[in-house]
PLY file of the C-alpha trace (Angstrom):
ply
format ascii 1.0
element vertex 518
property float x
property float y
property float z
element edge 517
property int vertex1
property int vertex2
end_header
-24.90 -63.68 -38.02
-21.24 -62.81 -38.70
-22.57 -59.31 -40.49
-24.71 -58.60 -37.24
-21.74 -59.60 -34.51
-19.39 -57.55 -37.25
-22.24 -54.42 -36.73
-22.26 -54.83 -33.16
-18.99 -54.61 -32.32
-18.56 -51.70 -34.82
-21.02 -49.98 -32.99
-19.63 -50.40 -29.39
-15.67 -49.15 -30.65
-18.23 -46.03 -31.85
-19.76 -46.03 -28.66
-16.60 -45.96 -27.36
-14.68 -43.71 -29.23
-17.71 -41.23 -28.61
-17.22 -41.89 -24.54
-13.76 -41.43 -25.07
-14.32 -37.96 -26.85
-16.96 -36.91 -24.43
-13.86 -37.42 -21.37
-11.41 -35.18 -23.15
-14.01 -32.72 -23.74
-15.09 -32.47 -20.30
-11.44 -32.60 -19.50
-10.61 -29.24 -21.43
-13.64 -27.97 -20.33
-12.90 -28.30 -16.26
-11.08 -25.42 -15.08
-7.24 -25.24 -14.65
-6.00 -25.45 -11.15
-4.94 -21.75 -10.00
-1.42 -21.07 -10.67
0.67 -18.38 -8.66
1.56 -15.30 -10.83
4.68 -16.11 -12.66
8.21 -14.66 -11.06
9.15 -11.42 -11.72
12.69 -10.93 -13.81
15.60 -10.28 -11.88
15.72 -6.55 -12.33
11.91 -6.59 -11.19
12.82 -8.47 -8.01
14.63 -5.39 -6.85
11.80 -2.75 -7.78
8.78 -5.06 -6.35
10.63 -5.42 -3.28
9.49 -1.94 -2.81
6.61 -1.26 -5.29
4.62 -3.91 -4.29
4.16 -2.72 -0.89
1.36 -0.92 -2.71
-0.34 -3.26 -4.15
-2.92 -5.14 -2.72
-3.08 -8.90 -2.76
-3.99 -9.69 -6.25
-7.27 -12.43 -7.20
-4.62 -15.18 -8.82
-2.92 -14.79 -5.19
-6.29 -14.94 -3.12
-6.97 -18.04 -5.47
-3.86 -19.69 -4.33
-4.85 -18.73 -0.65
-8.16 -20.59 -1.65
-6.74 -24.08 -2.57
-6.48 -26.57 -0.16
-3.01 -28.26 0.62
-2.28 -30.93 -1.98
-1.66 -34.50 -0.62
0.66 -36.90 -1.04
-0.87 -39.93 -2.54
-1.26 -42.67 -0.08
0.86 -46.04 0.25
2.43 -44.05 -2.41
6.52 -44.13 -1.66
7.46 -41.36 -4.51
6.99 -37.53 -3.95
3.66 -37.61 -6.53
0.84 -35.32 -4.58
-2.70 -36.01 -5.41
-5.08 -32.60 -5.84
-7.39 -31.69 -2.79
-11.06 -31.95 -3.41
-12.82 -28.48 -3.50
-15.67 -27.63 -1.43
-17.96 -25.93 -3.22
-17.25 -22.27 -1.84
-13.62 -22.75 -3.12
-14.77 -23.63 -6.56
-17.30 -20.75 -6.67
-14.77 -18.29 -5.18
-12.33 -19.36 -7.85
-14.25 -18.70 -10.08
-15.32 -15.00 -9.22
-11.49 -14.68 -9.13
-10.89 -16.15 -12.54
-13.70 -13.46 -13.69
-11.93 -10.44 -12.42
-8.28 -12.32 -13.80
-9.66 -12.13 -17.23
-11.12 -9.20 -17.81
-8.08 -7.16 -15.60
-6.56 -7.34 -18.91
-8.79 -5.39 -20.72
-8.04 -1.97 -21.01
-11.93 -0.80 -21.33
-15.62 -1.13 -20.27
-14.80 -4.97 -20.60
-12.76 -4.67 -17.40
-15.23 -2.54 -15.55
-17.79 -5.31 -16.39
-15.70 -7.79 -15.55
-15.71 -6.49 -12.12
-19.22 -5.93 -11.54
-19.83 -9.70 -12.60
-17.18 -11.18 -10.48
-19.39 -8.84 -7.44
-22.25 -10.46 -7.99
-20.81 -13.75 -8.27
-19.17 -12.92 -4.99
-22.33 -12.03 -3.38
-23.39 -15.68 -4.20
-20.28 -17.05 -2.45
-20.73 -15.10 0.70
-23.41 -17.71 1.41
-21.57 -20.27 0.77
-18.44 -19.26 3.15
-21.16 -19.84 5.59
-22.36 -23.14 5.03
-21.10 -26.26 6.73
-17.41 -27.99 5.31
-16.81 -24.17 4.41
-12.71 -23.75 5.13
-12.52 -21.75 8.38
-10.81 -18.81 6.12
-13.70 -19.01 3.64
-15.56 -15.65 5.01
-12.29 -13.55 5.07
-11.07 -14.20 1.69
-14.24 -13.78 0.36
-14.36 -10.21 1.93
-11.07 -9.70 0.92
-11.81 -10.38 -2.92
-14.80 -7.85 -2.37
-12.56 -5.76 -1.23
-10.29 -6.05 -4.19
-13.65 -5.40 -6.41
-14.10 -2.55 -4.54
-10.69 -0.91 -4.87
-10.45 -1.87 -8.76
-13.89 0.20 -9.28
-12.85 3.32 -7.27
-14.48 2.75 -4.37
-12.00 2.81 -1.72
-14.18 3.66 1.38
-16.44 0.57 0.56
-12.99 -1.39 -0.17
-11.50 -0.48 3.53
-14.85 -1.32 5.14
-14.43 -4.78 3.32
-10.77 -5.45 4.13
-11.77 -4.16 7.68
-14.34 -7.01 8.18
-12.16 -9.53 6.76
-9.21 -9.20 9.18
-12.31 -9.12 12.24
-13.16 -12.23 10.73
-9.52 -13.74 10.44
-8.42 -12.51 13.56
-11.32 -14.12 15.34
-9.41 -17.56 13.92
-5.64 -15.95 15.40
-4.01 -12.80 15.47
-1.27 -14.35 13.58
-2.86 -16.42 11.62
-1.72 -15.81 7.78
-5.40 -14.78 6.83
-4.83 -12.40 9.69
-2.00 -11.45 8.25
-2.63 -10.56 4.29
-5.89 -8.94 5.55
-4.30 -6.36 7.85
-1.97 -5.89 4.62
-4.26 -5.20 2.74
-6.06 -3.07 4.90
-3.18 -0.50 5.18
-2.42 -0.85 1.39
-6.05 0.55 1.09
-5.31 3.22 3.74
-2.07 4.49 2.28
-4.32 4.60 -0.84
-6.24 7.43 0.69
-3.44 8.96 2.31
-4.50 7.47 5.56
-1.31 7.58 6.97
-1.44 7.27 10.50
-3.92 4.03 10.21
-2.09 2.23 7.61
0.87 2.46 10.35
-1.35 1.17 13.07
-2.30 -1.65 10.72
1.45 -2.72 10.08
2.28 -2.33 13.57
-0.12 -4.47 15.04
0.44 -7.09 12.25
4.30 -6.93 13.26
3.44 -7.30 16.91
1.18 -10.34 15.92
4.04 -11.80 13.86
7.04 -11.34 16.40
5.09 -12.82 19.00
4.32 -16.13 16.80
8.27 -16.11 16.31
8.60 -15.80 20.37
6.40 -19.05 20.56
7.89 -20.93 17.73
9.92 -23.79 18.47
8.54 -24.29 21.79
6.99 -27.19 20.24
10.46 -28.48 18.08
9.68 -26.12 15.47
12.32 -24.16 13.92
12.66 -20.52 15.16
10.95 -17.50 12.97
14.15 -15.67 12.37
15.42 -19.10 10.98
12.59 -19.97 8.46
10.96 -18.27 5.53
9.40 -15.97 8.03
11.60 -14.16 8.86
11.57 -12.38 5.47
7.85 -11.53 6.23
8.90 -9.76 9.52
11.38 -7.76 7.42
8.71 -7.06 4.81
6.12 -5.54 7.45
9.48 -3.36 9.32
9.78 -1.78 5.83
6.21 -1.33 5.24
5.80 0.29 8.85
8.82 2.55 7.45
6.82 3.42 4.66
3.58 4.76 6.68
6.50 6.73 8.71
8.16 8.03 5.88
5.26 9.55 4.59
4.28 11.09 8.18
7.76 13.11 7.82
9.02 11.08 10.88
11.94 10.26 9.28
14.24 9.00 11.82
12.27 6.41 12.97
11.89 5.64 9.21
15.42 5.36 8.79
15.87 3.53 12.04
14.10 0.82 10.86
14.84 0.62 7.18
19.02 0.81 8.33
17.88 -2.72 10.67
15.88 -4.90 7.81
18.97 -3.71 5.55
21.38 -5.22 7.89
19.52 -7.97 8.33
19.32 -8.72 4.60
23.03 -7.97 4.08
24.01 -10.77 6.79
21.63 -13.38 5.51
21.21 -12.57 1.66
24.24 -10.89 0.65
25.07 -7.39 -0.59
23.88 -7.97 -4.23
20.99 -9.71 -3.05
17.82 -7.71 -4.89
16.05 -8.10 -1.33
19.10 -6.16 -0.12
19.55 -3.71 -3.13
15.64 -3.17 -2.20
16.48 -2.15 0.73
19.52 0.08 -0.22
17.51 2.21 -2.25
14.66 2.39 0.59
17.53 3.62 2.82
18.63 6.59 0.23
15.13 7.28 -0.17
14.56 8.01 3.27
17.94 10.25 3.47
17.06 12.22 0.63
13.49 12.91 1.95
14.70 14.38 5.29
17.45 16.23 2.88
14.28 17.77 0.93
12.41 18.75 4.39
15.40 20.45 5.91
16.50 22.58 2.42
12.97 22.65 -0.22
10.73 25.13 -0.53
9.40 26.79 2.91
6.38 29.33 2.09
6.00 32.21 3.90
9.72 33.71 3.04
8.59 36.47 0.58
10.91 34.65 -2.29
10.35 35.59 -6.23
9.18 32.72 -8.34
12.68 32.63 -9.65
14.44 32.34 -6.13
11.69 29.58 -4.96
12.77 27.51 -8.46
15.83 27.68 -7.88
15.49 26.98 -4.28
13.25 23.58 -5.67
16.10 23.04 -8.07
19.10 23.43 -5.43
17.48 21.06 -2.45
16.66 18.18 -5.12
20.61 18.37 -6.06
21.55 18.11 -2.24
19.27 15.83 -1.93
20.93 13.34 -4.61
24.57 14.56 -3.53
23.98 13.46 -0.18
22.82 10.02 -1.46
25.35 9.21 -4.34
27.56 6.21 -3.01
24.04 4.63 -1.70
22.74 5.42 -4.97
25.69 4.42 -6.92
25.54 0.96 -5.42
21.52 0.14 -6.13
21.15 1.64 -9.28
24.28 -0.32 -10.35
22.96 -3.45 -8.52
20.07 -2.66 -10.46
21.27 -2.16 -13.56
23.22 -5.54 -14.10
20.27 -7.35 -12.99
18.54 -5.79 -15.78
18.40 -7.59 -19.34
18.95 -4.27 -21.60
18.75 -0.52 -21.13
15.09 -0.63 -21.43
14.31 -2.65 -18.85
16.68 -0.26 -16.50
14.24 2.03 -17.92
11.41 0.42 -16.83
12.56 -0.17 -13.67
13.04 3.63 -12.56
9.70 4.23 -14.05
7.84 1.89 -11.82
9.92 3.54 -9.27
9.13 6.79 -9.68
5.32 6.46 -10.46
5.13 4.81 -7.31
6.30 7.79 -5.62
4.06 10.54 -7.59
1.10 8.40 -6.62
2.16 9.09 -2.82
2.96 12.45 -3.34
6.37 12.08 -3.12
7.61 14.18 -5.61
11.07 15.25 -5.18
11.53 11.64 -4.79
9.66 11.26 -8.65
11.83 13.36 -10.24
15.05 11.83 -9.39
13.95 8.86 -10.96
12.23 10.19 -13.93
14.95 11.99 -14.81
17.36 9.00 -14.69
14.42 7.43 -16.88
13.65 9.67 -19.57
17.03 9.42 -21.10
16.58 5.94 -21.41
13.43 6.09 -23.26
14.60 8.69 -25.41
17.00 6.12 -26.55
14.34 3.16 -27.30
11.81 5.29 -28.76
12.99 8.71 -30.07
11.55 11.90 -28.39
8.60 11.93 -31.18
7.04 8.92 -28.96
4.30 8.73 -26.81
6.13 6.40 -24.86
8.51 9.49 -23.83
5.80 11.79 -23.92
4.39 9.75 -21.15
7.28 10.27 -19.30
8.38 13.64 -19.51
4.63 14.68 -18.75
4.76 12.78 -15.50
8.30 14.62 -14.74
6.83 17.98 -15.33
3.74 17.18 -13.29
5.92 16.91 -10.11
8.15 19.68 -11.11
5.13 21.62 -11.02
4.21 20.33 -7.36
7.88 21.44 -6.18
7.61 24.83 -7.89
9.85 24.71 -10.59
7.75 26.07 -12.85
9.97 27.24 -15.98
11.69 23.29 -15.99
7.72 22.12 -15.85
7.26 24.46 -18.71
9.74 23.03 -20.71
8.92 19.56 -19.58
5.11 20.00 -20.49
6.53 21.46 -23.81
8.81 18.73 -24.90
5.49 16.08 -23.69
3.42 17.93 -26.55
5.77 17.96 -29.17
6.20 14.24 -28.50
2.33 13.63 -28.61
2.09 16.07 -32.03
4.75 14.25 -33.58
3.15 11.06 -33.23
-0.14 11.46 -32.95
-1.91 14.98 -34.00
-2.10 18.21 -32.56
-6.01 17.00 -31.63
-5.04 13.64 -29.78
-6.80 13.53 -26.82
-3.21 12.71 -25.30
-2.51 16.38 -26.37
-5.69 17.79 -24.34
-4.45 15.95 -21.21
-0.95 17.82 -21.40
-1.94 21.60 -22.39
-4.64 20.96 -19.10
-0.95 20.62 -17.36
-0.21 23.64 -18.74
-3.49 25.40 -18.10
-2.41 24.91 -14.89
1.56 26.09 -14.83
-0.62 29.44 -16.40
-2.25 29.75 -12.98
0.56 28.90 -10.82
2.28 31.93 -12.54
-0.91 34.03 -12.14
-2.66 33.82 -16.07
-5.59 33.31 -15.21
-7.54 34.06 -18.02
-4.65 32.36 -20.33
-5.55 29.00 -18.07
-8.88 29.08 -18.12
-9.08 29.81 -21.74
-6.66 26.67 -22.29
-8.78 24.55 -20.05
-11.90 25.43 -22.08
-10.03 24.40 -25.18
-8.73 20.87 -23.99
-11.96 20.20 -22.42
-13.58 21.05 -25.28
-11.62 18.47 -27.50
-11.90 15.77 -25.14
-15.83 16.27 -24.88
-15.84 16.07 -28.71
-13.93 13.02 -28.94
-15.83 11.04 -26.35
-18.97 12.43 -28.03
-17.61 10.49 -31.23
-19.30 7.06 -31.38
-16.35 5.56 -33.12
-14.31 6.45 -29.17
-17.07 5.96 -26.88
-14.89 2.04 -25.71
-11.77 3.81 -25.20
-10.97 3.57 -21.32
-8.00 5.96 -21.38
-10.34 8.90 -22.78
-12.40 8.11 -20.33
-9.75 8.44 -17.71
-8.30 11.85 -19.75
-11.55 13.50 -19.77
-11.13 12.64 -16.39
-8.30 14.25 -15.56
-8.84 17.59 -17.55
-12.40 18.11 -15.63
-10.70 17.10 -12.27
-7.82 19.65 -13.19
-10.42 22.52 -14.73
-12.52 22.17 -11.60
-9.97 22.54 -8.95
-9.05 25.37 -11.09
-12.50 27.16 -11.10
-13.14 26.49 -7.32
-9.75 28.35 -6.34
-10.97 30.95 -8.75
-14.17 32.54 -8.17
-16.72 29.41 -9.81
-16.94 27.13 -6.77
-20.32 26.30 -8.02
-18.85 25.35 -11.49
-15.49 23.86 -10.01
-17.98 21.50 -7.95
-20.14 20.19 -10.39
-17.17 18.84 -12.79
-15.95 17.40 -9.98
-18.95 15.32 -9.20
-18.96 14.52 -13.04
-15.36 13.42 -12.29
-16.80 11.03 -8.98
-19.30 9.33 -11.64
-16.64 8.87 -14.68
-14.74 7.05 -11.86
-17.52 5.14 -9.95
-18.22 4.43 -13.92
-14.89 3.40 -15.49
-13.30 2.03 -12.56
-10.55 4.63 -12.20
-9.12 6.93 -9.75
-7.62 10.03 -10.29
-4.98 11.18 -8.06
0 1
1 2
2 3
3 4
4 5
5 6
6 7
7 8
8 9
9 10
10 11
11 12
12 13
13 14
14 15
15 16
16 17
17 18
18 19
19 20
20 21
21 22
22 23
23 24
24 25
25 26
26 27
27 28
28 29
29 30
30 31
31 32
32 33
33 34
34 35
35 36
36 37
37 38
38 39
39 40
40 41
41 42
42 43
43 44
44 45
45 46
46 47
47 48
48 49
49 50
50 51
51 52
52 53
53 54
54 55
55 56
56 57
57 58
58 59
59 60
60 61
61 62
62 63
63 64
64 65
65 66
66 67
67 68
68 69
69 70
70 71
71 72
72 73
73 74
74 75
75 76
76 77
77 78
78 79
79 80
80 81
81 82
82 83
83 84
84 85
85 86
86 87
87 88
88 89
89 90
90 91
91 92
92 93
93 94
94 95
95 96
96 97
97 98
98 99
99 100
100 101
101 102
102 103
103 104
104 105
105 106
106 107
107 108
108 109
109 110
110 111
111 112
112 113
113 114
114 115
115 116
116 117
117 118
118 119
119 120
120 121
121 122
122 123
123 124
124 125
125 126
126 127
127 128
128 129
129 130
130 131
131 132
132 133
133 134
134 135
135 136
136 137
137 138
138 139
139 140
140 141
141 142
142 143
143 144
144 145
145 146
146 147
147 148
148 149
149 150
150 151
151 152
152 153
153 154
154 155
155 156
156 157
157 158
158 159
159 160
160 161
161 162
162 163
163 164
164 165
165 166
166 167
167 168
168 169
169 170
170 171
171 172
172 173
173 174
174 175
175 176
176 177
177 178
178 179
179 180
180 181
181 182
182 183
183 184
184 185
185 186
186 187
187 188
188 189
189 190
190 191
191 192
192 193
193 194
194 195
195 196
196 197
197 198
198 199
199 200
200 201
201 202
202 203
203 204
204 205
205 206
206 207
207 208
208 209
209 210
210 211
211 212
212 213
213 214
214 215
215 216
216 217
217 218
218 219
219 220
220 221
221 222
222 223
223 224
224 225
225 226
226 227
227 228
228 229
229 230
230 231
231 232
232 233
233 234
234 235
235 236
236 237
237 238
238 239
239 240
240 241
241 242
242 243
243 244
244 245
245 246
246 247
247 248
248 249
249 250
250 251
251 252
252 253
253 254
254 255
255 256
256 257
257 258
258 259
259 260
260 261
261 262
262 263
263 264
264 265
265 266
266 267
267 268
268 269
269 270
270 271
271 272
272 273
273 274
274 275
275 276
276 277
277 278
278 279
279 280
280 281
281 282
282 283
283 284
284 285
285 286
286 287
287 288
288 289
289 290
290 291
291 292
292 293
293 294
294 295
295 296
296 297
297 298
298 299
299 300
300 301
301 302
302 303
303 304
304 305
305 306
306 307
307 308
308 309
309 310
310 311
311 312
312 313
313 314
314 315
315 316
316 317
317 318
318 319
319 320
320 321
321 322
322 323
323 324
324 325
325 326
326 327
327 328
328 329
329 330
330 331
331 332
332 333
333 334
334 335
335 336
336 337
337 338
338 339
339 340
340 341
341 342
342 343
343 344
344 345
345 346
346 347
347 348
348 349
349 350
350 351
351 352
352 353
353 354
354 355
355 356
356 357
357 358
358 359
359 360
360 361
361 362
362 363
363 364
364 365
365 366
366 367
367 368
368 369
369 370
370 371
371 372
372 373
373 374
374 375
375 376
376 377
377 378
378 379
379 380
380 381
381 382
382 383
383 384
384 385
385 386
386 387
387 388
388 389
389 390
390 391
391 392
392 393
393 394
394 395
395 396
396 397
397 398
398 399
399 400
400 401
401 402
402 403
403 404
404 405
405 406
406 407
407 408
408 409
409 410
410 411
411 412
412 413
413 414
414 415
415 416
416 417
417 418
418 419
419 420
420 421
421 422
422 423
423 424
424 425
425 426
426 427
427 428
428 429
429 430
430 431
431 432
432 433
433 434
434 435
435 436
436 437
437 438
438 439
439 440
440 441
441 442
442 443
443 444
444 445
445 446
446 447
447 448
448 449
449 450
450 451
451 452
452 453
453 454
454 455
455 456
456 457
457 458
458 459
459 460
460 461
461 462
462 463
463 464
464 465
465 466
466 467
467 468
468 469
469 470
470 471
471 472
472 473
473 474
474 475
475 476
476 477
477 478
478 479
479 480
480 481
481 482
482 483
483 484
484 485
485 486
486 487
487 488
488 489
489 490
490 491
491 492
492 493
493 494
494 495
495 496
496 497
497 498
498 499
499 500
500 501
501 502
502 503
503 504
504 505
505 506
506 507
507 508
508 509
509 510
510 511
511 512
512 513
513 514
514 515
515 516
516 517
């Protein structure tokens, strides 16, 4: 009897231990509440103050959005919070997010998959926005995370269409309400993304008016005014963004109008050093130097020689950063000593700069690469493809502003970086001689650039042909490039036929790949 009471209880503790096991596991196994993206360093406060005006809301930020409000636990005197119960369209929305999170990081077909899965989860979750208990924002974020599906694939038309019907659906809940509010953000992100100028301003206008108008209300009730709360900063935020959309109309006054107020503004309540303020200091010399660059850069119809409109190029970029220097001196040294080490100043200007090449902005992109490129000189010798990245990118706007012998030598220093590091048949190497294939036209080669664009293309072709590189994402987006470039090439030169038809290959590598080329 003893033996059997002994076996018994043995086999309850077993029982036990097993339940106890079976917890934990289902413990690891339930997902982790979503986080917010982690801070950025303090030299990357300054930079994202302006850089991530062109971002769109990312999926770890929607997922935030997504949560309910935690609450504190009840009868509970201390400051602990007890976790909100999902409804089910938060837990499935989630978890499309959490797809498209984890596979952003992949750098090939992975990521492209990623985002096709986390579609079709999304599909599934549009049903569920509509079913009772749904939160009233459920529909609009879930359009908005389409939307971000859409823009991370290349399709940017079907991306405004579904930023578009989430703000109809959030503003249907309040004009001012904050789903209202990232919507119409990201909305004009999407718009600047296609150089939709004028509507990306209407967008941030009417989300300003819809903000100032909650801070004329505010406090009516005993609430504290807008300009004295934490949203004040997002009224700031949208006056720079609608400065933005201006800027890159050419109505630079109004531009710098309203960059010269949020920059007051943040030097009264943040402080001069602040890297909201420095932000803003640098959007203010940005500004200046662009309506420096209208009044003096190149002006066709003049009947200048090449060397005349170079140095012409070359001339209005130096006004341009003479008229500038003390607003310079003070955000780039702001910027520097918030910086941990001269790479990360490095970084900084690249982010910078890249940001304004993608809008088009180029005299603005060289300034910046050229402060750059020095600095990665330094950290990785000029045999790297790190610099070789850079000075590419430098002589690519060069090239836009018509300083064609400093692209030349730009382009030049880019391949001997790539060679050095690589081999002369890196695909790396194709995507810079397509540069300068095209610095042979702009000087009026022809047959020297399109005998150079047959050769790169050529190598790329035969690399993505190769089995062993059919994953890599970055040939995909270099093959890309050199068709994009080699097409826009043939149409302006006799083959529009030709010219067409790699671009439409170029339309399916990016519906493909999940890439756009600019």
């Amino acid at each position: 009897a003893a033996a059997a009471e002994a076996a018994a209880t043995a086999a309850e503790a077993a029982a036990a231990a097993e339940a106890a096991g079976q917890l934990l596991t289902d413990a690891a196994a339930a997902p982790e509440p979503p986080q917010a993206p982690p801070p950025p360093s303090a030299g990357e406060e300054v930079t994202r103050t302006v850089t991530c005006r062109a971002l769109l809301v990312s999926p770890a930020e929607l997922m935030v959005a997504a949560s309910p409000p935690t609450k504190k636990k009840a009868g509970s005197s201390t400051k602990r919070e007890k976790r909100a119960i999902l409804s089910s369209w938060a837990e499935s929305f989630q978890g499309a997010m959490r797809t498209l999170e984890s596979s952003a990081a992949d750098s090939t077909e992975a990521a492209h998959a990623g985002a096709y899965k986390a579609k079709r989860e999304l599909n599934a979750v549009l049903r569920a926005a509509r079913n009772p208990g749904a939160p009233s924002h459920a529909l609009s974020l879930t359009m908005r995370g389409l939307g971000y599906v859409f823009a991370t694939t290349g399709l940017l038309p079907q991306a405004e269409a579904a930023y578009l019907r989430a703000l109809t659906e959030a503003r249907a809940r309040g004009e001012a309400s904050e789903a209202a509010l990232g919507a119409s953000r990201d909305v004009a992100v999407i718009c600047l993304e296609q150089r939709k100028y004028a509507d990306a301003e209407a967008h941030h206008t009417a989300a300003l008016a819809a903000l100032q108008a909650r801070a004329a209300t505010a406090g009516s009730g005993g609430g504290k005014r807008l300009r004295n709360n934490a949203h004040s900063s997002e009224v700031l935020e949208l006056q720079l963004c609608l400065a933005d959309a201006l800027r890159l109309q050419a109505r630079l006054d109004e531009a710098e109008a309203l960059v010269q107020k949020v920059l007051a503004a943040r030097e009264g309540s943040l402080g001069a050093c602040h890297p909201e303020t420095l932000g803003a200091v640098y959007d203010l010399s940005h500004v200046l130097r662009s309506k420096v660059v209208a009044s003096t850069g190149r002006r066709e119809g003049e009947g200048l020689c090449q060397v005349e409109m170079e140095r012409q190029a070359l001339d209005s970029l130096d006004a341009a950063a003479e008229a500038t220097a003390s607003l310079d001196a003070r955000w780039q040294g702001g910027l520097r000593a918030l910086c941990e080490g001269s790479l990360s100043w490095g970084e900084q200007l690249l982010s910078l700069g890249s940001t304004a090449q993608a809008h088009a902005e180029h005299a603005e992109a060289v300034l910046l690469l050229r402060l750059a490129l020095p600095v990665y000189e330094e950290a990785f010798t000029a045999s790297s493809i790190d610099f070789a990245e850079v000075v590419n990118s430098l002589g690519e706007s060069l090239l836009e502003l018509g300083a064609l012998d400093a692209a030349a030598d730009a382009f030049e220093r880019a391949l001997a970086a790539v060679v050095a590091a690589t081999s002369a048949d890196d695909a790396s190497a194709a995507s810079i001689q397509a540069n300068q294939a095209r610095l042979f036209s702009f000087r009026g080669d022809i047959e020297a650039a399109r005998d150079l664009f047959e050769s790169c293309l050529s190598l790329v072709e035969h690399k993505v042909d190769d089995a062993d590189n059919g994953g890599d994402f970055m040939l995909h987006v270099i093959h890309s490039r050199v068709l994009k470039l080699f097409g826009e090439f043939e149409q302006a030169h006799g083959d529009a036929s030709r010219g067409a038809e790699r671009l439409q290959q170029v339309k399916r590598l990016e519906a493909q790949y999940g890439f756009l080329q600019a």
